[in-house]
C-alpha positions as protocol buffer text, in pm:
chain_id: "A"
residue {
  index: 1
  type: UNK
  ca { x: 1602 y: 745 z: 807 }
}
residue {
  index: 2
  type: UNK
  ca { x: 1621 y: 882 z: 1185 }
}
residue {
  index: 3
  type: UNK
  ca { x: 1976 y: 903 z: 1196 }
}
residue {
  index: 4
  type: UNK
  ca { x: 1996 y: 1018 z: 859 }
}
residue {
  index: 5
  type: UNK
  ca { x: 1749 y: 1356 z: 918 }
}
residue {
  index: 6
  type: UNK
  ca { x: 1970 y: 1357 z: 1239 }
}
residue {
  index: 7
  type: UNK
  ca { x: 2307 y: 1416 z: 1031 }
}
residue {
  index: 8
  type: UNK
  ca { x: 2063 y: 1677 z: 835 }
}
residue {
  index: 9
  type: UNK
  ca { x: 2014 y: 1866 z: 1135 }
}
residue {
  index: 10
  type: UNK
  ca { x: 2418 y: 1851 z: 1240 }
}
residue {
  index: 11
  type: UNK
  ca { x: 2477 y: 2001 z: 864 }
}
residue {
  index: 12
  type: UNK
  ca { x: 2267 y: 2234 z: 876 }
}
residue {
  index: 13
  type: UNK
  ca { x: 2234 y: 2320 z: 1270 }
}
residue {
  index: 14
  type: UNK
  ca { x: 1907 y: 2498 z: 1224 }
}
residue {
  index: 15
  type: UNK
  ca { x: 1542 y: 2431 z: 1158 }
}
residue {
  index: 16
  type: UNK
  ca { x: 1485 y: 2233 z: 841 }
}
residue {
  index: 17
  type: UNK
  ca { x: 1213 y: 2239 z: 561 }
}
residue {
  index: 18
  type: UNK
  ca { x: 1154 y: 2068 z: 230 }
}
residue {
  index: 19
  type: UNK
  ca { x: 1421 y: 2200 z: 51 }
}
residue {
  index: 20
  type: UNK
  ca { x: 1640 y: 2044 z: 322 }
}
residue {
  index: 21
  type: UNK
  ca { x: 1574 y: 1748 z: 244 }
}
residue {
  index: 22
  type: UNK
  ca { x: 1596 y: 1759 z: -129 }
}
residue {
  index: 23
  type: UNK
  ca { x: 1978 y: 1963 z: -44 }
}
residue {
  index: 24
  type: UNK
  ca { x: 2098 y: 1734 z: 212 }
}
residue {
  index: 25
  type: UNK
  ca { x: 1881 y: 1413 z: 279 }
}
residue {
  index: 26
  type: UNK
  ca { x: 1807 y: 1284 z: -76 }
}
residue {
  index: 27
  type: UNK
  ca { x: 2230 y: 1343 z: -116 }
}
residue {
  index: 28
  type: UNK
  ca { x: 2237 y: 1153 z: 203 }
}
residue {
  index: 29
  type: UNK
  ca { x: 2051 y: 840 z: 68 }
}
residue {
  index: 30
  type: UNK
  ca { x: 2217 y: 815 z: -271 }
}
residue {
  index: 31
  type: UNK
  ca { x: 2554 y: 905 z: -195 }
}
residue {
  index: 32
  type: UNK
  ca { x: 2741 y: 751 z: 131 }
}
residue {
  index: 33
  type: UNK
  ca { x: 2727 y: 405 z: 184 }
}
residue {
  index: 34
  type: UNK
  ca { x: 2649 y: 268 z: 493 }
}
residue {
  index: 35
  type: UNK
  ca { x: 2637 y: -76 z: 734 }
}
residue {
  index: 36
  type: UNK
  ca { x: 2305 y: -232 z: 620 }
}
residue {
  index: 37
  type: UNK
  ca { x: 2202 y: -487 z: 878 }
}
residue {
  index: 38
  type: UNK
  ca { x: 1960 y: -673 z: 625 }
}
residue {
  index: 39
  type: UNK
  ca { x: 2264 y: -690 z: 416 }
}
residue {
  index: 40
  type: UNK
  ca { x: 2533 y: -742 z: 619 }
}
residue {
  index: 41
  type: UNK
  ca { x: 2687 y: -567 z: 380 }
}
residue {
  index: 42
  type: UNK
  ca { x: 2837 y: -160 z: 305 }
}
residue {
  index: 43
  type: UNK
  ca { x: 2541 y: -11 z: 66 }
}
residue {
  index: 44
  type: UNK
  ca { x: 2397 y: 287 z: -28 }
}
residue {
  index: 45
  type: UNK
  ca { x: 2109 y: 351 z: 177 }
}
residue {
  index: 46
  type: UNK
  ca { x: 1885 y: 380 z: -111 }
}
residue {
  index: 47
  type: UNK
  ca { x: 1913 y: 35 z: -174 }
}
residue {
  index: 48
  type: UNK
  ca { x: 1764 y: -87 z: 143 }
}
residue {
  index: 49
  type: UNK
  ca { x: 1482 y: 183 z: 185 }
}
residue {
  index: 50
  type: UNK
  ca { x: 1140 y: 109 z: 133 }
}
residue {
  index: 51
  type: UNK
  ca { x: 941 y: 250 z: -183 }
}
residue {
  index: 52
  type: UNK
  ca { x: 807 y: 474 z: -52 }
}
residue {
  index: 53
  type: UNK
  ca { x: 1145 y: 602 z: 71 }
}
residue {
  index: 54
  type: UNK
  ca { x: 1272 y: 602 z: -289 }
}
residue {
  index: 55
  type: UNK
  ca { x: 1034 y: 809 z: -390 }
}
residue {
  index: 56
  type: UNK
  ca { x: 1182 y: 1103 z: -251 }
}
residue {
  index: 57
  type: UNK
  ca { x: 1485 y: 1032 z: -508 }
}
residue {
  index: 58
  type: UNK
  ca { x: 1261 y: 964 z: -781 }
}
residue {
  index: 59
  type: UNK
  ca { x: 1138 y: 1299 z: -706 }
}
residue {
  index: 60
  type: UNK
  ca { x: 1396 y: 1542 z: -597 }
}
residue {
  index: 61
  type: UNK
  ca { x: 1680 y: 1395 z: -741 }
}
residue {
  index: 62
  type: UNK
  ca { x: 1530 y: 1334 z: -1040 }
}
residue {
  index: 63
  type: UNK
  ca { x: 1213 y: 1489 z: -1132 }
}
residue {
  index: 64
  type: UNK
  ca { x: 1353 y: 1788 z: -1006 }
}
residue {
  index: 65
  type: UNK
  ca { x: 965 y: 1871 z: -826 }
}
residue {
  index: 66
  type: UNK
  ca { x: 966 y: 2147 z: -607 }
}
residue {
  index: 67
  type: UNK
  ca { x: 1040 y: 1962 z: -299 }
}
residue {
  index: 68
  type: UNK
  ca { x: 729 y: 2123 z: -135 }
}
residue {
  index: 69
  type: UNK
  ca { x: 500 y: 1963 z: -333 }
}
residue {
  index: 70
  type: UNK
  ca { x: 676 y: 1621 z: -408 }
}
residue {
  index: 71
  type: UNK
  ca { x: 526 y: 1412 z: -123 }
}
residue {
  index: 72
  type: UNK
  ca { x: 193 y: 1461 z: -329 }
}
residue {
  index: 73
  type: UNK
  ca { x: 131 y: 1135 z: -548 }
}
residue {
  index: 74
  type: UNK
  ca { x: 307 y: 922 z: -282 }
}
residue {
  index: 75
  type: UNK
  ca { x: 121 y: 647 z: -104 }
}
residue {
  index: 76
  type: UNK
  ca { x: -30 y: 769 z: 236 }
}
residue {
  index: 77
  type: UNK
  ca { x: 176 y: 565 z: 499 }
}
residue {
  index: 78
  type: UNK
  ca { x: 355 y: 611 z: 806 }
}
residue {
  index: 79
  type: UNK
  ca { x: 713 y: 671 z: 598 }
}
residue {
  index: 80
  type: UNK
  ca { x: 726 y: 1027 z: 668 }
}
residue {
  index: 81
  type: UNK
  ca { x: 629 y: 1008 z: 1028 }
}
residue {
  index: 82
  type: UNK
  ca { x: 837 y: 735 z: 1106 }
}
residue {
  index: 83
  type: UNK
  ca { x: 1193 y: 920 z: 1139 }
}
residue {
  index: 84
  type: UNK
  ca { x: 1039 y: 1256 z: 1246 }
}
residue {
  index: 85
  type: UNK
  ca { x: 1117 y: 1225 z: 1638 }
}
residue {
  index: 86
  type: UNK
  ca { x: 1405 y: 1480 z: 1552 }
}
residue {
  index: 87
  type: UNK
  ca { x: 1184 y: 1738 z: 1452 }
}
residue {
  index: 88
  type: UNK
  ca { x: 1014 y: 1681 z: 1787 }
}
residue {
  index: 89
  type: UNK
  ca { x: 1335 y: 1741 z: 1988 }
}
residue {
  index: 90
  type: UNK
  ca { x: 1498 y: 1983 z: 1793 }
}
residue {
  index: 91
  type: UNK
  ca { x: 1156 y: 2211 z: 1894 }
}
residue {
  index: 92
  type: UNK
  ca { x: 1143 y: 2040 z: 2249 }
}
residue {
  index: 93
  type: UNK
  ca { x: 838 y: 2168 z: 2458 }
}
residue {
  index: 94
  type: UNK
  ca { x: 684 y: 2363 z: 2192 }
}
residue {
  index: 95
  type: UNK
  ca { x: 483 y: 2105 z: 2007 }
}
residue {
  index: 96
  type: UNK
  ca { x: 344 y: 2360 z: 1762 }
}
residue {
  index: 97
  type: UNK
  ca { x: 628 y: 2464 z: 1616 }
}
residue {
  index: 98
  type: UNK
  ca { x: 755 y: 2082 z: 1606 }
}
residue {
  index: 99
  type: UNK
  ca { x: 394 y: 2033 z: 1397 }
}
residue {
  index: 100
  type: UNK
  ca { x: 493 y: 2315 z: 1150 }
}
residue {
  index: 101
  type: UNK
  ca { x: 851 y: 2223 z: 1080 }
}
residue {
  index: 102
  type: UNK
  ca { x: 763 y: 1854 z: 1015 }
}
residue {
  index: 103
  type: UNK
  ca { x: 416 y: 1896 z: 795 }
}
residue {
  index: 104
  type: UNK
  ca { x: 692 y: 2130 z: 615 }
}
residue {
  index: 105
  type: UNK
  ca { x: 973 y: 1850 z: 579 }
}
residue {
  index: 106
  type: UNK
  ca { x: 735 y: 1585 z: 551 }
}
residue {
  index: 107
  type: UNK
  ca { x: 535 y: 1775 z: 246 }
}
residue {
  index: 108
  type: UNK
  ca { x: 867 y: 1652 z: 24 }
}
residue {
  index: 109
  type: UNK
  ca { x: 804 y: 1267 z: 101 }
}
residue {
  index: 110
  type: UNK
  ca { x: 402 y: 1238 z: 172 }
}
residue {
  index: 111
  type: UNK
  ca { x: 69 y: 1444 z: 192 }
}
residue {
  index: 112
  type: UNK
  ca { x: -280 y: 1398 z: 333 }
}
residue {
  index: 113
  type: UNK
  ca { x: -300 y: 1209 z: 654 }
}
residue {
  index: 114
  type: UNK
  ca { x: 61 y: 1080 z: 618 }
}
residue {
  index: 115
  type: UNK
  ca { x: 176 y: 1421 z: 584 }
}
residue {
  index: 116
  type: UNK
  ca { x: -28 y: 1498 z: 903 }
}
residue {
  index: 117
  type: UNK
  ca { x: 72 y: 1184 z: 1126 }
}
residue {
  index: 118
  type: UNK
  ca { x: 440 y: 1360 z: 1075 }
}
residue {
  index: 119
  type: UNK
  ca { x: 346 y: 1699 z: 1227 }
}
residue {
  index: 120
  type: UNK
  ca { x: 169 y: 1541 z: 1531 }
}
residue {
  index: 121
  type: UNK
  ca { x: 407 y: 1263 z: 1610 }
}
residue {
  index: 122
  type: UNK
  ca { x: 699 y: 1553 z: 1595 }
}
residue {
  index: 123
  type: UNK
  ca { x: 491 y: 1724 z: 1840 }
}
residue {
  index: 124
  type: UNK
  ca { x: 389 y: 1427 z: 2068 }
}
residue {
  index: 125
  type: UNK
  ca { x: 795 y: 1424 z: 2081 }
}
residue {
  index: 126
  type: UNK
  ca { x: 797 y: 1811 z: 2161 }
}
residue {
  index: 127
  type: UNK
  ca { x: 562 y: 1755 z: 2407 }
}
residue {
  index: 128
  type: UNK
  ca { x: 714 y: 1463 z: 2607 }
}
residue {
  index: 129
  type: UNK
  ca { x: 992 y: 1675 z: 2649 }
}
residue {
  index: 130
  type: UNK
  ca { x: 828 y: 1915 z: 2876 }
}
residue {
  index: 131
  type: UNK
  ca { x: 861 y: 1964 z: 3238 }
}
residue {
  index: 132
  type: UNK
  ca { x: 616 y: 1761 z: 3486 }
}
residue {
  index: 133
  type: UNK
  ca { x: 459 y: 1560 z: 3070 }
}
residue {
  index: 134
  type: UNK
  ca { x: 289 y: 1236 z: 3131 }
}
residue {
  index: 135
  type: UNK
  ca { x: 127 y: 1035 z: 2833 }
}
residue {
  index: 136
  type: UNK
  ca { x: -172 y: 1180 z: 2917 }
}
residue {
  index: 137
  type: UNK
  ca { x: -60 y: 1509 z: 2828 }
}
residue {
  index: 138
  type: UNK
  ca { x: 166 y: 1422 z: 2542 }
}
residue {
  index: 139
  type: UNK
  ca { x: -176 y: 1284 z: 2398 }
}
residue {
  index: 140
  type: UNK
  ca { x: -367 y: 1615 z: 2436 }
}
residue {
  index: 141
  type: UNK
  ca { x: -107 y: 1819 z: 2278 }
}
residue {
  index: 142
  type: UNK
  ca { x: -150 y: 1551 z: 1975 }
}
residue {
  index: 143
  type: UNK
  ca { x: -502 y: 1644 z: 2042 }
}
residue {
  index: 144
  type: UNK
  ca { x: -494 y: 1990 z: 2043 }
}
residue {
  index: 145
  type: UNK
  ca { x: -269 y: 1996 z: 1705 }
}
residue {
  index: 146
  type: UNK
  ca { x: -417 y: 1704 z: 1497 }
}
residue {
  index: 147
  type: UNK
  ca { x: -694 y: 1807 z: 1202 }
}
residue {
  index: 148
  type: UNK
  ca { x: -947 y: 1537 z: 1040 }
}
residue {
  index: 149
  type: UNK
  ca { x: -913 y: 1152 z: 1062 }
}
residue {
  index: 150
  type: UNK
  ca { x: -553 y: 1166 z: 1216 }
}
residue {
  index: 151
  type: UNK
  ca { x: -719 y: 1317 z: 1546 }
}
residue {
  index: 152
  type: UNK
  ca { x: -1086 y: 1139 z: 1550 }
}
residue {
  index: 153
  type: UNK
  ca { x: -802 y: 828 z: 1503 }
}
residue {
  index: 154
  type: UNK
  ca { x: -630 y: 905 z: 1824 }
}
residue {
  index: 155
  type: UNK
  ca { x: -926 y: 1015 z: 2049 }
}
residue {
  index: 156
  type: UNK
  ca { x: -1117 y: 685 z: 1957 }
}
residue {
  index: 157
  type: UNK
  ca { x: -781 y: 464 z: 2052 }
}
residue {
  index: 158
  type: UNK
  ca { x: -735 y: 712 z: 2347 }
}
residue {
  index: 159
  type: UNK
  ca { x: -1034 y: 649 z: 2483 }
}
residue {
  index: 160
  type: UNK
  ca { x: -1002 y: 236 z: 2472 }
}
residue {
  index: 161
  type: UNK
  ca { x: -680 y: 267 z: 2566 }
}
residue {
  index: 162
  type: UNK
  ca { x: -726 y: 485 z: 2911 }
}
residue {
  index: 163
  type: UNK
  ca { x: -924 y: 135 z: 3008 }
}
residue {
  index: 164
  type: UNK
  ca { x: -610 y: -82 z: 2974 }
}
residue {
  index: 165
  type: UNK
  ca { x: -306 y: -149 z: 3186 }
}
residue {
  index: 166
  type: UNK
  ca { x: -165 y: -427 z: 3030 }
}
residue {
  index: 167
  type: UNK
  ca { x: -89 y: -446 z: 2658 }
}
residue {
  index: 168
  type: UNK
  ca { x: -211 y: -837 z: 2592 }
}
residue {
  index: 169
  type: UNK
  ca { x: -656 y: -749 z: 2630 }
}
residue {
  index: 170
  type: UNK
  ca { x: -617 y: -425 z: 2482 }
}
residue {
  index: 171
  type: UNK
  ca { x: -426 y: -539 z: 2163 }
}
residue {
  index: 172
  type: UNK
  ca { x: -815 y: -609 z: 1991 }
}
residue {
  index: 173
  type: UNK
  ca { x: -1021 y: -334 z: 2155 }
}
residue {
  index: 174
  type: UNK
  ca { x: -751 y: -115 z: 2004 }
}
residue {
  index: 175
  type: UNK
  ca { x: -724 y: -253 z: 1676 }
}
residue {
  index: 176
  type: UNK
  ca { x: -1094 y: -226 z: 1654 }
}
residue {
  index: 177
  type: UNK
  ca { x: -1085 y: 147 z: 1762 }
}
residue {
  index: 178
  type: UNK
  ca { x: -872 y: 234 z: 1463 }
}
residue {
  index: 179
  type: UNK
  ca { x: -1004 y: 1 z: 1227 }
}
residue {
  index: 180
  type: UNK
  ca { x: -1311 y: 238 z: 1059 }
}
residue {
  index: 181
  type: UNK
  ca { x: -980 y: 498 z: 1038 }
}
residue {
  index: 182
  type: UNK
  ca { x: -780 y: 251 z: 828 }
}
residue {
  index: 183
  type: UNK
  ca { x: -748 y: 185 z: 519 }
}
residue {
  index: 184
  type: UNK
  ca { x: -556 y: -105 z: 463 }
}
residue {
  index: 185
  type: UNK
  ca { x: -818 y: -340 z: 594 }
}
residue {
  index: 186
  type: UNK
  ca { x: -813 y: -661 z: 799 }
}
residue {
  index: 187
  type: UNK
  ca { x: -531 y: -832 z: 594 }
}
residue {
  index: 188
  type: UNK
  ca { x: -166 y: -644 z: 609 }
}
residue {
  index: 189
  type: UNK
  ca { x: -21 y: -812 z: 377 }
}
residue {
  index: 190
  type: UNK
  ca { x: -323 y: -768 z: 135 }
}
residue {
  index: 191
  type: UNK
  ca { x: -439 y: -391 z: 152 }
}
residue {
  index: 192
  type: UNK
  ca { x: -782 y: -289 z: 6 }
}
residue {
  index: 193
  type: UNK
  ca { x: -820 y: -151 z: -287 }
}
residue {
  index: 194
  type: UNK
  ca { x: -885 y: 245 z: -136 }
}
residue {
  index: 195
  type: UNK
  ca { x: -555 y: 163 z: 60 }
}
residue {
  index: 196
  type: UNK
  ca { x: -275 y: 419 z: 152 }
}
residue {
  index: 197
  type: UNK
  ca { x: -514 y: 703 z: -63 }
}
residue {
  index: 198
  type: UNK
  ca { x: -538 y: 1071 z: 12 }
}
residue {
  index: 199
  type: UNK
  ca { x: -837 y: 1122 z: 242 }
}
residue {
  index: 200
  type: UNK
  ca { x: -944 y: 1337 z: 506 }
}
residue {
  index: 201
  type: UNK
  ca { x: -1124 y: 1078 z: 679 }
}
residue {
  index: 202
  type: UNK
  ca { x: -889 y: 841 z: 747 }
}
residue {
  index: 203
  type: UNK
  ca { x: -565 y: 814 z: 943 }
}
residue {
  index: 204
  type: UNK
  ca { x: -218 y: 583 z: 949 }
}
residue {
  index: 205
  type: UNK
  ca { x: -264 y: 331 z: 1194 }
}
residue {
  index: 206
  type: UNK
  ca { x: 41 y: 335 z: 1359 }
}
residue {
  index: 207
  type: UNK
  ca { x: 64 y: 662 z: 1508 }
}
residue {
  index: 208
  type: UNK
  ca { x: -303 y: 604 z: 1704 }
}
residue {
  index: 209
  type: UNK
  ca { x: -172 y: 310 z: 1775 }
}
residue {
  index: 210
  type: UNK
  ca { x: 137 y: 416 z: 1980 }
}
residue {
  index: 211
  type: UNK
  ca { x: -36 y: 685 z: 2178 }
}
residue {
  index: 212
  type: UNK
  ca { x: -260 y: 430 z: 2235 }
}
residue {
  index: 213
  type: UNK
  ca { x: 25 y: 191 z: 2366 }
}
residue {
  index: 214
  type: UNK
  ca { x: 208 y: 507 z: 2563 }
}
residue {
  index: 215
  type: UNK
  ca { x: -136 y: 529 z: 2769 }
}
residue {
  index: 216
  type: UNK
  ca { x: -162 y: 124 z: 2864 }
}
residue {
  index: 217
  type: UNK
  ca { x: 185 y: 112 z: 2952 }
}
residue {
  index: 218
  type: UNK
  ca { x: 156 y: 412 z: 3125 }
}
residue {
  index: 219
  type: UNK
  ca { x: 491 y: 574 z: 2966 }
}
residue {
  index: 220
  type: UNK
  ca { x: 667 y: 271 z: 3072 }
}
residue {
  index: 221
  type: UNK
  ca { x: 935 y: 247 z: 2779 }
}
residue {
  index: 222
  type: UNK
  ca { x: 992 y: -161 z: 2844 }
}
residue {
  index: 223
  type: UNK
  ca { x: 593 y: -199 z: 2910 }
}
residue {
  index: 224
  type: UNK
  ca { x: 481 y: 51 z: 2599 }
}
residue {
  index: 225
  type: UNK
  ca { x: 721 y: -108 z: 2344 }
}
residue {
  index: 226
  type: UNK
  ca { x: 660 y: -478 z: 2404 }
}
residue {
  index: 227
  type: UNK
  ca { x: 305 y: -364 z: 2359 }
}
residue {
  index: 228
  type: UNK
  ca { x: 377 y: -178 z: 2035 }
}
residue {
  index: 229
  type: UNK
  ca { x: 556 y: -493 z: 1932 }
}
residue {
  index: 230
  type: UNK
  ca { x: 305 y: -725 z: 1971 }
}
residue {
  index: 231
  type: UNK
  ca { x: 42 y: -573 z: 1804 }
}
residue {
  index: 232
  type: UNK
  ca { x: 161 y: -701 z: 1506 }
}
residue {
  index: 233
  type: UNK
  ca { x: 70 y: -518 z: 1150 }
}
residue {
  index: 234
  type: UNK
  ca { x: 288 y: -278 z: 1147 }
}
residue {
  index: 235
  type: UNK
  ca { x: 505 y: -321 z: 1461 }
}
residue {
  index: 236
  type: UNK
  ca { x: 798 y: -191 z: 1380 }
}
residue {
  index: 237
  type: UNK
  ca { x: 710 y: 144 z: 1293 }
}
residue {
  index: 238
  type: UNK
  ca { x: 452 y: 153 z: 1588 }
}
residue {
  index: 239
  type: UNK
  ca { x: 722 y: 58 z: 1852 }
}
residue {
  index: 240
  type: UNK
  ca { x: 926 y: 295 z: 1656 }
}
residue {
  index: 241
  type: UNK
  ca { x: 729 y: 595 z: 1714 }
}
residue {
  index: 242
  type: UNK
  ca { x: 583 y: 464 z: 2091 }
}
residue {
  index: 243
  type: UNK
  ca { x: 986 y: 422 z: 2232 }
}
residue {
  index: 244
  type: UNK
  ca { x: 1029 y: 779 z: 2081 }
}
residue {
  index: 245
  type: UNK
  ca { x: 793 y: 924 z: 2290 }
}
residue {
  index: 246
  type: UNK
  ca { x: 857 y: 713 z: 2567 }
}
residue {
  index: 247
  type: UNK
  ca { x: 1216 y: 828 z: 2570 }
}
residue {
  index: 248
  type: UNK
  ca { x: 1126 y: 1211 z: 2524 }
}
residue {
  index: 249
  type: UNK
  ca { x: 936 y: 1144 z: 2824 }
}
residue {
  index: 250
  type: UNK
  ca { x: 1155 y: 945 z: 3077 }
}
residue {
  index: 251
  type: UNK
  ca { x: 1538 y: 997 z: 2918 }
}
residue {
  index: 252
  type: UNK
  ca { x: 1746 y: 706 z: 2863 }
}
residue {
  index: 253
  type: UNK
  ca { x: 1742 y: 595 z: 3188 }
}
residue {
  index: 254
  type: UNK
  ca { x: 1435 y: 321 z: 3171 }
}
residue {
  index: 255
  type: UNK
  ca { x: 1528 y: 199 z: 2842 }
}
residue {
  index: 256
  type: UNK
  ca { x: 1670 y: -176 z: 2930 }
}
residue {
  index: 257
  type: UNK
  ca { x: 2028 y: -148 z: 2871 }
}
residue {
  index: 258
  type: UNK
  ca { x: 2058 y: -551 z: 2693 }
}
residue {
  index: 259
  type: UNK
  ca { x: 1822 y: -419 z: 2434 }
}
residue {
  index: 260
  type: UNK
  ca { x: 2012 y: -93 z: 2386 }
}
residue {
  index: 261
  type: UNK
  ca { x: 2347 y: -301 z: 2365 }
}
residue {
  index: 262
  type: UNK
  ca { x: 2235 y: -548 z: 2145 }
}
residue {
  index: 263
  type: UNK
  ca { x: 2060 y: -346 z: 1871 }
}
residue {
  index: 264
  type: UNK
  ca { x: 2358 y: -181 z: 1850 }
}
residue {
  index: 265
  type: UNK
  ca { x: 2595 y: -463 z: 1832 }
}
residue {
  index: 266
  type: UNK
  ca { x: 2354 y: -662 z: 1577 }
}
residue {
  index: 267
  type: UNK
  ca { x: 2338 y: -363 z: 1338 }
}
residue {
  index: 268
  type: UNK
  ca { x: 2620 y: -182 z: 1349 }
}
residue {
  index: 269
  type: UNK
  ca { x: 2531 y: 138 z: 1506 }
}
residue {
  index: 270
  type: UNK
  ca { x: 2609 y: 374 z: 1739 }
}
residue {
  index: 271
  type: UNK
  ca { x: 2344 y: 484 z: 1932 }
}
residue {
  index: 272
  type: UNK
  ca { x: 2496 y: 747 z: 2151 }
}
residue {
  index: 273
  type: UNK
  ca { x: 2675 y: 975 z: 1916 }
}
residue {
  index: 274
  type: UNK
  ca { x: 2367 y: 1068 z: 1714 }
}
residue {
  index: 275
  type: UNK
  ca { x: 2132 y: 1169 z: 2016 }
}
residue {
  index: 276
  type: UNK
  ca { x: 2429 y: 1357 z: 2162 }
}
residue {
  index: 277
  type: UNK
  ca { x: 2455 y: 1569 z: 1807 }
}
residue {
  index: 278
  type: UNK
  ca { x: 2113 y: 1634 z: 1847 }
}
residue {
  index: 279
  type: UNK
  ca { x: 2087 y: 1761 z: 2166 }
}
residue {
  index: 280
  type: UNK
  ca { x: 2354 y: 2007 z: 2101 }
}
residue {
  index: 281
  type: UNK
  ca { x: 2202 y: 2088 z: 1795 }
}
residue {
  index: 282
  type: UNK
  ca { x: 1866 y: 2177 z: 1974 }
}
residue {
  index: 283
  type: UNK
  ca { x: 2020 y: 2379 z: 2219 }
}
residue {
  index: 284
  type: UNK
  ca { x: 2205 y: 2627 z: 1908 }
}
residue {
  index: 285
  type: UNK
  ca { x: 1890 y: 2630 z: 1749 }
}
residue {
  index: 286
  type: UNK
  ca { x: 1695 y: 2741 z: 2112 }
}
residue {
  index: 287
  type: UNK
  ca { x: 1993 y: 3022 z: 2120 }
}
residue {
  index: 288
  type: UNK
  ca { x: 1896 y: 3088 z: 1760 }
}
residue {
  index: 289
  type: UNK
  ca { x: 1523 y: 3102 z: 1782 }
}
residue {
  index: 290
  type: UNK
  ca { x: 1586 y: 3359 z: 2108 }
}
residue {
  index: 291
  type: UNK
  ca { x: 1789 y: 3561 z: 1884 }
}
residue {
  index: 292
  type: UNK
  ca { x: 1537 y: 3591 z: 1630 }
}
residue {
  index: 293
  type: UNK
  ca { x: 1246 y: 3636 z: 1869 }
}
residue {
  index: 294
  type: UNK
  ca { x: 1445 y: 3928 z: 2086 }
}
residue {
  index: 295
  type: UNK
  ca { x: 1535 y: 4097 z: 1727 }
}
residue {
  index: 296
  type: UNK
  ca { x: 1165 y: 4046 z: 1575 }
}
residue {
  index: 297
  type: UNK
  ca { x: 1036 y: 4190 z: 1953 }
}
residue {
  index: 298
  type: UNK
  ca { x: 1264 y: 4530 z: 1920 }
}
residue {
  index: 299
  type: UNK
  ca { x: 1135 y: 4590 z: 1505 }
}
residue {
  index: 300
  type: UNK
  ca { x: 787 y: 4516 z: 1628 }
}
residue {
  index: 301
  type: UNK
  ca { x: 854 y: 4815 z: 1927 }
}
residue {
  index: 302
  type: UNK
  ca { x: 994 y: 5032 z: 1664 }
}
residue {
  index: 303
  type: UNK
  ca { x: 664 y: 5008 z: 1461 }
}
residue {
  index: 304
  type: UNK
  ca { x: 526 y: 5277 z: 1736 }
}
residue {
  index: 305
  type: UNK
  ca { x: 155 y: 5324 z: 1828 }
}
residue {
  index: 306
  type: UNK
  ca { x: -168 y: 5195 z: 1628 }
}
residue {
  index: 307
  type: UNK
  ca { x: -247 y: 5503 z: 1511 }
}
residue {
  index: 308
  type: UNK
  ca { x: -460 y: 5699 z: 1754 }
}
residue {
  index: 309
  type: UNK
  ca { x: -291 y: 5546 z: 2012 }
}
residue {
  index: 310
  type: UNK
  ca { x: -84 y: 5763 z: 2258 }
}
residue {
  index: 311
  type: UNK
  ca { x: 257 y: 5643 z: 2368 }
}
């Protein structure tokens, strides 16, 4: 789904909303096969996705919903905020525009605190990317962004996590910071019945989760991503979204170059090309967004004076 919103972003080499994704990522999943590890096999896309994932060609391709509203109905996971580290760089070191542009593209695959967990992790991404950022920092941009359960979430794991250097005694204290936030319940594999609901109360657990595991490893990509991993749950998506921000933050540079080499062997993929697209699509769209801001600055000066106001 990441490199997929990535070849969105290289189509349309500009800032994306719902109706992107409905024009060019739905067409994505349902039309172009591609290497599917699981498979070991050439396959649509849409055949390996989760339900969740489906959805958004249930919906767009054919319910035909306005793609701004189709994410409503969905269940409230981490689907959405999962691939949505693009968004992040695309608006590097302006985490509130990364926020708006994702709760926007995100609002045609989930809602409630789903919906939300996209918009901050895009700007924990933004915000990583910044000059002199430290977890500590990428955390209170999350902070100063996130609305409801999604931020009580990540300042109760935040503040267990700050007490933690090493991932293996912080792996419980964590899990019982987000726990009240949660509503799967104690058993993964056997969610509660209020699970994955629309509430303003409660949060995803995975996003808390990896802030949580950026702070004990202390940005560390090797340190916070083993500690992702081993969480358990949801790991995947957790070490997903903590290597993310771990790479905004340090480059590629920490990132243990076996791991890098083997993913990429194992499944097929090329993990190079796609970051390199992006980058060069974040710069047109920074020489874009200057454009737009020096033309909206010079129609603003033409408005003249408030009135009573003397040039």
């Amino acid at each position: 789904m990441t490199h997929a919103l990535i070849r969105v972003y290289a189509a349309v080499r500009d800032h994306l909303d719902a109706y992107a994704v409905a024009d060019h990522l739905v067409p994505d999943l349902i039309s172009h096969p591609r290497w599917i590890p699981e498979l070991q096999a050439e396959a649509l896309p849409l055949q390996r996705i989760f339900l969740a994932e489906k959805w958004l060609v249930a919906r767009l391709h054919y319910g035909h919903v306005d793609p701004r509203e189709a994410g409503t109905g969905n269940i409230v996971n981490c689907g959405a905020a999962m691939y949505m580290a693009p968004v992040g760089l695309v608006n590097a070191t302006n985490p509130p525009a990364a926020y708006a542009e994702a709760l926007d593209v995100a609002g045609a695959h989930q809602s409630s605190y789903g919906r939300e967990a996209a918009g901050v992790f895009a700007a924990a991404v933004a915000a990583a990317c910044g000059p002199g950022a430290t977890p500590a920092t990428v955390v209170e941009a999350a902070l100063a962004l996130a609305k409801d359960g999604t931020r009580s979430a990540i300042e109760a794991v935040a503040e267990v996590a700050v007490r933690h250097t090493n991932f293996e005694p912080a792996l419980r204290p964590l899990r019982e910071a987000v726990a009240p936030f949660d509503t799967v319940g104690p058993d993964y594999r056997a969610p509660s019945l209020a699970a994955r609901r629309p509430s303003r109360l409660h949060a995803i657990e995975e996003l808390p989760i990896a802030l949580g595991m950026l702070l004990v490893g202390a940005g560390d990509y090797r340190r916070t991503v083993l500690g992702a991993v081993n969480y358990g749950r949801d790991c995947d998506s957790i070490a997903t979204m903590a290597g993310a921000i771990a790479g905004a933050l340090y480059g590629e540079g920490p990132i243990p170059a076996a791991w890098t080499k083997q993913v990429a062997e194992a499944s097929r993929l090329d993990l190079h090309a796609p970051a390199a697209v992006l980058a060069g699509v974040a710069r047109e769209v920074f020489a874009r967004d200057t454009a737009r801001r020096r033309a909206h600055e010079s129609a603003f000066a033409a408005l003249g004076p408030r009135p009573g106001e003397l040039r």
